[in-house]
DSSP file (Angstrom, degrees, kcal/mol; ACC not computed):
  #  RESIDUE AA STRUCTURE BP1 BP2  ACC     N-H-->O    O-->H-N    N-H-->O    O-->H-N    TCO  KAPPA ALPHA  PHI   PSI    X-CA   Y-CA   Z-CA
    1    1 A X              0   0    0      0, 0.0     2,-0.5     0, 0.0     7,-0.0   0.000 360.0 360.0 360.0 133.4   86.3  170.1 -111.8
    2    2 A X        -     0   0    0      2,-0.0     7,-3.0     4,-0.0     2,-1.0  -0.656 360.0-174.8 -89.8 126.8   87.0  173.1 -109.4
    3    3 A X  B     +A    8   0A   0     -2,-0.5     2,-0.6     5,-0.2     3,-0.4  -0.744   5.7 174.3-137.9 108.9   86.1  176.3 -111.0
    4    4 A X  S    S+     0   0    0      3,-2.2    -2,-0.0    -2,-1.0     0, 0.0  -0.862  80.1   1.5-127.7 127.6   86.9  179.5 -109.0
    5    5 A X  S    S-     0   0    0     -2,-0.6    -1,-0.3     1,-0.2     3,-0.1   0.943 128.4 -68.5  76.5  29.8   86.4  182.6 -110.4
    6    6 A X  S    S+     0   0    0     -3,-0.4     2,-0.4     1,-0.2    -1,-0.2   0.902 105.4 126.7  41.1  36.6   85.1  180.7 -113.7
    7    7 A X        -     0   0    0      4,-0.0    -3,-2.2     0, 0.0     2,-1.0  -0.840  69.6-127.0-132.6 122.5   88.4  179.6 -114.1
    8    8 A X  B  >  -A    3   0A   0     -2,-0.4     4,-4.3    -5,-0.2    -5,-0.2  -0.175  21.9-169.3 -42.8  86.0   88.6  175.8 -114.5
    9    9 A X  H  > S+     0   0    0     -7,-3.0     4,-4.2    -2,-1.0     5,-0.3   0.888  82.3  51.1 -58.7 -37.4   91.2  174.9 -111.7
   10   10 A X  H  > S+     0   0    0      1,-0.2     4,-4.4     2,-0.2    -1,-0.2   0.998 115.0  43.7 -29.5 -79.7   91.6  170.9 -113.1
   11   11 A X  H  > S+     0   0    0      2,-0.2     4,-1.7     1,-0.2    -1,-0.2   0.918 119.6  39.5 -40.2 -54.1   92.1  172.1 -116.4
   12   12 A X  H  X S+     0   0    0     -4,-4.3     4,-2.2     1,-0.2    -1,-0.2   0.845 109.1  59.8 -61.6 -25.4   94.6  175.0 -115.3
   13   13 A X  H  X S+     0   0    0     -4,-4.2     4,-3.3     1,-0.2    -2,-0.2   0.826 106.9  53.5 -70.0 -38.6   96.2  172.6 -112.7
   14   14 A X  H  X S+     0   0    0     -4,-4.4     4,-0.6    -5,-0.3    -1,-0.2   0.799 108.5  45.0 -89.1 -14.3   97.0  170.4 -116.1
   15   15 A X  H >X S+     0   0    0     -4,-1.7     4,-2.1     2,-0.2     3,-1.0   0.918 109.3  56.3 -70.4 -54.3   98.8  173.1 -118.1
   16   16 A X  H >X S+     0   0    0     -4,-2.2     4,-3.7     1,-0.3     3,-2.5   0.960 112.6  43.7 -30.1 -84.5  100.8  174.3 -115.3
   17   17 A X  H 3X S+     0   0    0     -4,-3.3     4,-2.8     1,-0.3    -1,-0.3   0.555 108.3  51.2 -75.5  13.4  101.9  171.1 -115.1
   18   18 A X  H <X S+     0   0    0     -3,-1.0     4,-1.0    -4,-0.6    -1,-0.3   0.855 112.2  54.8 -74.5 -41.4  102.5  170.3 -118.7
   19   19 A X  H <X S+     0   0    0     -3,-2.5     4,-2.1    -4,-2.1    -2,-0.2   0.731 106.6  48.8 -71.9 -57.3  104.6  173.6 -118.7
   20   20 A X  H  X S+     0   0    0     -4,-3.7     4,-0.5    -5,-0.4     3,-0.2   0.989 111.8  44.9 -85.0 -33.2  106.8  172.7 -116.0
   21   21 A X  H >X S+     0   0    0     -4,-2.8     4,-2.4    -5,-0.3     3,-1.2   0.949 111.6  50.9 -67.8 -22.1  107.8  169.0 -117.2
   22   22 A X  H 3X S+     0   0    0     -4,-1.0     4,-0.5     1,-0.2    -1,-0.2   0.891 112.7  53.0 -79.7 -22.2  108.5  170.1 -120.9
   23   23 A X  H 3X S+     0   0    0     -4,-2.1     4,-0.9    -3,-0.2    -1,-0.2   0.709 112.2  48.8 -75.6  -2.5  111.0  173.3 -118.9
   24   24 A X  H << S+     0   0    0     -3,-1.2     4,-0.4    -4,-0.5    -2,-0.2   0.888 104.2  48.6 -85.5 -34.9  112.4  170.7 -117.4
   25   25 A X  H  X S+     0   0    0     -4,-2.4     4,-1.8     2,-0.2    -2,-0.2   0.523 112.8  54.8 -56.4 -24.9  112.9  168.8 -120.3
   26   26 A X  H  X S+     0   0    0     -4,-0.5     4,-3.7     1,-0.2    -1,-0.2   0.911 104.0  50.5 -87.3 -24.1  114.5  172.1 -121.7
   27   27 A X  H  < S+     0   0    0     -4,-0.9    -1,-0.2     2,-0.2    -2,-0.2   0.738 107.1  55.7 -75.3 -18.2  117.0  172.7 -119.0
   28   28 A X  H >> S+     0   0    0     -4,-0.4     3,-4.2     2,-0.2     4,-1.1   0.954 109.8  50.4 -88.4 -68.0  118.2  169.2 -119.5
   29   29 A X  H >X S+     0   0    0     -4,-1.8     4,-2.0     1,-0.3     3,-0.6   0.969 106.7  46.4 -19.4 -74.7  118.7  170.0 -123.2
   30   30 A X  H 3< S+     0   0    0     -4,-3.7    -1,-0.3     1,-0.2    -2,-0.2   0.363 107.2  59.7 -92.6  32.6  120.6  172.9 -123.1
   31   31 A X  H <> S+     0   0    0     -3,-4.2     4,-2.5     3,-0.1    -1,-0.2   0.561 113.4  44.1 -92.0 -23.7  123.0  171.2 -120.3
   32   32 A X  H <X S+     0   0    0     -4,-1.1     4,-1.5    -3,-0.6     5,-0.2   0.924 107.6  56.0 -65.4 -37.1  123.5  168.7 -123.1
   33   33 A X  H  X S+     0   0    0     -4,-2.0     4,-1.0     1,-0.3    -1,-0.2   0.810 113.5  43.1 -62.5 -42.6  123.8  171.4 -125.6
   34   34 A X  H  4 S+     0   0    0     -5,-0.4    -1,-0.3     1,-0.2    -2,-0.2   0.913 103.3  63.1 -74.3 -28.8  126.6  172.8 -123.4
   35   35 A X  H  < S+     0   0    0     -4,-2.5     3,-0.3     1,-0.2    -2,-0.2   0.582 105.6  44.3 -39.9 -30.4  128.1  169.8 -122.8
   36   36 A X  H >X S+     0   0    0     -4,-1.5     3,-1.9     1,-0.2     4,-0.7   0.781 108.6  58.2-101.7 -29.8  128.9  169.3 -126.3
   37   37 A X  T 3< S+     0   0    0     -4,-1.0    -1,-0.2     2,-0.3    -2,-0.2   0.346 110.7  48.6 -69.0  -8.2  130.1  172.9 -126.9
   38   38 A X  T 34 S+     0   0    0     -3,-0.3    -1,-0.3    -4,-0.2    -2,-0.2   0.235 101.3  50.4 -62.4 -22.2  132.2  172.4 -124.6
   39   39 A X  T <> S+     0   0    0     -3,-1.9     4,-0.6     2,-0.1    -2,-0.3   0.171 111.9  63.3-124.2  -1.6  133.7  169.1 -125.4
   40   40 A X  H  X>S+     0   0    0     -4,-0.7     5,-2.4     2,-0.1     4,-1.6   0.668  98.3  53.1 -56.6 -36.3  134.1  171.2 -128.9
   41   41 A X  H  45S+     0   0    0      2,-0.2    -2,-0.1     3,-0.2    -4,-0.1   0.223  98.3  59.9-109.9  29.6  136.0  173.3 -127.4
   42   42 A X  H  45S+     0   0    0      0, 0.0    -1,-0.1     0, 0.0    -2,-0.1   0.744 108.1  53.0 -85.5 -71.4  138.6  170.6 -125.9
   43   43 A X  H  <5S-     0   0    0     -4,-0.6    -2,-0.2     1,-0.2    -3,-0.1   0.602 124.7-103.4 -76.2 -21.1  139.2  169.7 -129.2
   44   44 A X  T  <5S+     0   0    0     -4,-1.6    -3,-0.2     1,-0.4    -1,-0.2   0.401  70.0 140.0 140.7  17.1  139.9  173.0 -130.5
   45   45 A X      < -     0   0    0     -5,-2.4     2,-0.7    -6,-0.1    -1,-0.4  -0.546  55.7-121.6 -69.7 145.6  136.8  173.9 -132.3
   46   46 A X     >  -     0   0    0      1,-0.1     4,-2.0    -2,-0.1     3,-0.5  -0.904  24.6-156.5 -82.0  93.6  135.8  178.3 -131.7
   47   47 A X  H  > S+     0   0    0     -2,-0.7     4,-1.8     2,-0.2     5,-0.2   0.848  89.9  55.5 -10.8 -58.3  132.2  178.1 -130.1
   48   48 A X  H  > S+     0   0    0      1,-0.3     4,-1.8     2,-0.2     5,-0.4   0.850 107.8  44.3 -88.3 -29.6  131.3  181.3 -131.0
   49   49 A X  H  > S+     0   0    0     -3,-0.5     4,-1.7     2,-0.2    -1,-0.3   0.963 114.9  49.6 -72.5 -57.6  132.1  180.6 -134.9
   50   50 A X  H  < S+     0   0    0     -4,-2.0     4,-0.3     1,-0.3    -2,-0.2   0.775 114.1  52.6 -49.3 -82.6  130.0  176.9 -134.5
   51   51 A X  H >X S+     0   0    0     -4,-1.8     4,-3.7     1,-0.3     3,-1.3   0.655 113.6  40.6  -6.8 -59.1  126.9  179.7 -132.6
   52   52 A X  H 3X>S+     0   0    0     -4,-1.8     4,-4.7     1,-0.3     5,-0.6   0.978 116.0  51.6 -80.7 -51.8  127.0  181.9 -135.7
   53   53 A X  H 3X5S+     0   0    0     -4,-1.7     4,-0.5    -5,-0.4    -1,-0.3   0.845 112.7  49.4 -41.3 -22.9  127.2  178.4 -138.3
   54   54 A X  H <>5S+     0   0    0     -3,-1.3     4,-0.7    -4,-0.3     3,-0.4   0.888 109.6  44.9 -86.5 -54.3  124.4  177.3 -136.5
   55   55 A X  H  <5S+     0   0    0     -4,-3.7    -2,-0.2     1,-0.2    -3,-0.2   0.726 114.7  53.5 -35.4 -26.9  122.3  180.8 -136.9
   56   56 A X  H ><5S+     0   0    0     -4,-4.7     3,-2.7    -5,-0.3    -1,-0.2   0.961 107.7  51.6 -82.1 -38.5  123.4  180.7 -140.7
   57   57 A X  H 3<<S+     0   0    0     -5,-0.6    -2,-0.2    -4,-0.5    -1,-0.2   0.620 104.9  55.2 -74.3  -8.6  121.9  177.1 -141.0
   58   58 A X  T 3< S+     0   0    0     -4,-0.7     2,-0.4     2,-0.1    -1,-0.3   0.209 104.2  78.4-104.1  13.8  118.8  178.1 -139.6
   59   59 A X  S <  S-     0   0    0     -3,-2.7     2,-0.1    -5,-0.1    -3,-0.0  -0.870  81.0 -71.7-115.8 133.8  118.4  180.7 -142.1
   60   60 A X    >>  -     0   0    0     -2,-0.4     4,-2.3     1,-0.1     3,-0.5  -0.106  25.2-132.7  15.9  65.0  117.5  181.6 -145.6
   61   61 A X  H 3> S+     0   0    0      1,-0.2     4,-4.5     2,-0.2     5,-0.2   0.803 110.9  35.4   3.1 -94.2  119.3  181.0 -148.5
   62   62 A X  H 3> S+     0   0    0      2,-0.3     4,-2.5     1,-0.2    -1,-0.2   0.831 113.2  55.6 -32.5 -58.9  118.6  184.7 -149.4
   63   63 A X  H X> S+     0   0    0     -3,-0.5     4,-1.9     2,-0.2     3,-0.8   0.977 102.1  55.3 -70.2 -69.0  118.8  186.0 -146.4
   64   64 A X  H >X S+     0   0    0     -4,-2.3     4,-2.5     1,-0.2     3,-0.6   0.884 109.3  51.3 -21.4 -62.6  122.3  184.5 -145.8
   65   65 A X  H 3X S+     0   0    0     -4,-4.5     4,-2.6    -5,-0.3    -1,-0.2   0.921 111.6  46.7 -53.6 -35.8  123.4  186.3 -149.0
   66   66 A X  H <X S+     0   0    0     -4,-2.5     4,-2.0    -3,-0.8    -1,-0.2   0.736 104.4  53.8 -90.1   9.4  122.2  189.3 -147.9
   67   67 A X  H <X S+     0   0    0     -4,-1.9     4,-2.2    -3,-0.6    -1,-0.2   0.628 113.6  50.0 -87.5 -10.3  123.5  189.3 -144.5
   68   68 A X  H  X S+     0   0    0     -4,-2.5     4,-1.7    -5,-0.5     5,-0.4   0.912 108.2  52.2 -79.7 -38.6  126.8  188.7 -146.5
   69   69 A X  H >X S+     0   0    0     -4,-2.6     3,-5.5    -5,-0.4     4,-4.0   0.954 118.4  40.3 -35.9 -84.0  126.3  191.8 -149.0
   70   70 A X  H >X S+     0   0    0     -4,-2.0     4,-1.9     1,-0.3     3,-1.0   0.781 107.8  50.5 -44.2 -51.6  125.8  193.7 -146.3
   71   71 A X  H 3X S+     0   0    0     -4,-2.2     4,-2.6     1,-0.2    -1,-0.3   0.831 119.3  49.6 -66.8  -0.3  128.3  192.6 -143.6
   72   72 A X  H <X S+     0   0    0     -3,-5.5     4,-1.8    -4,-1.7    -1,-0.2   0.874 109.8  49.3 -89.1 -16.2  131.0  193.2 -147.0
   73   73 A X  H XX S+     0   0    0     -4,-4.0     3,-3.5    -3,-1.0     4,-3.1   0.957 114.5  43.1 -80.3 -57.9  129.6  196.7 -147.9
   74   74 A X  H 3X S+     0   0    0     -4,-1.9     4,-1.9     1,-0.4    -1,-0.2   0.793 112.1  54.4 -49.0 -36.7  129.9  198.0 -144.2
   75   75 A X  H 3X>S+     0   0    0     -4,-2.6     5,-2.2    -5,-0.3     4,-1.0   0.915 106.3  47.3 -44.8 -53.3  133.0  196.5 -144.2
   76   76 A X  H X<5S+     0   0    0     -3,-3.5     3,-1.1    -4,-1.8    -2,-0.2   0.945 112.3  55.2 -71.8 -45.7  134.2  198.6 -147.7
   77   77 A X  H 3<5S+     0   0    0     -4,-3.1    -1,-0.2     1,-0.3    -2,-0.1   0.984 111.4  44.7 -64.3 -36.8  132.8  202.0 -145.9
   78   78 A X  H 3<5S-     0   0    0     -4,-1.9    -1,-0.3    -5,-0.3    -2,-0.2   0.632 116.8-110.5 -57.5 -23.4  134.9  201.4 -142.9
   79   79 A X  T <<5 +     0   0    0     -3,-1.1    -3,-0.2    -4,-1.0    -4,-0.1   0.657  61.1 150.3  97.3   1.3  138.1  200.5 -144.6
   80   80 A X      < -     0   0    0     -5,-2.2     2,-0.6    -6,-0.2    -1,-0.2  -0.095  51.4-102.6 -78.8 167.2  138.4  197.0 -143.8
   81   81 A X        -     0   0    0     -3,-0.1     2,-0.2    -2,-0.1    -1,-0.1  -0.735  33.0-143.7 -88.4 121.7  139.9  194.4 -145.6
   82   82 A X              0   0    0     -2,-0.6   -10,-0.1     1,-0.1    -1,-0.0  -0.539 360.0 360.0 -73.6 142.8  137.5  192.1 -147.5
   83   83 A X              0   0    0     -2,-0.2    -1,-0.1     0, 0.0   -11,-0.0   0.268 360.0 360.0-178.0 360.0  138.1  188.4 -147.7
């Protein structure tokens, strides 16, 4: 083990490189992750509505209701139509 500067180079050398296959692993991911958003949106699916279905799914009951409360009250001070 190399240690310069008390800092275990082995050890650091083996985080580094743990760190760079698992980003590699992520960029790979999220080409697939476009790929398929993409081949949603052949077929006539809205991305950006899927994005927000995926943010809701990843949420809170609770918090889902109150992010609806809210988007309907802001809605009512503005003048919008509720639905």
């Amino acid at each position: 083990m190399t240690e310069v500067g008390g800092i275990a180079g082995d050890v650091l050398r083996s985080y580094i490189e743990r760190i760079e296959r698992l980003e590699e692993e992520k960029a790979g991911i999220a080409a697939n992750i476009r790929e398929i958003f993409a081949e949603a949106k052949g077929n006539g699916f809205d991305t950006k509505v899927m994005r927000q279905v995926l943010k809701l799914r990843k949420m809170e009951p609770h918090d889902v209701a109150e992010q609806d409360e809210l988007l309907e009250l802001y809605k009512r001070a503005l003048g919008m139509p509720i639905g």
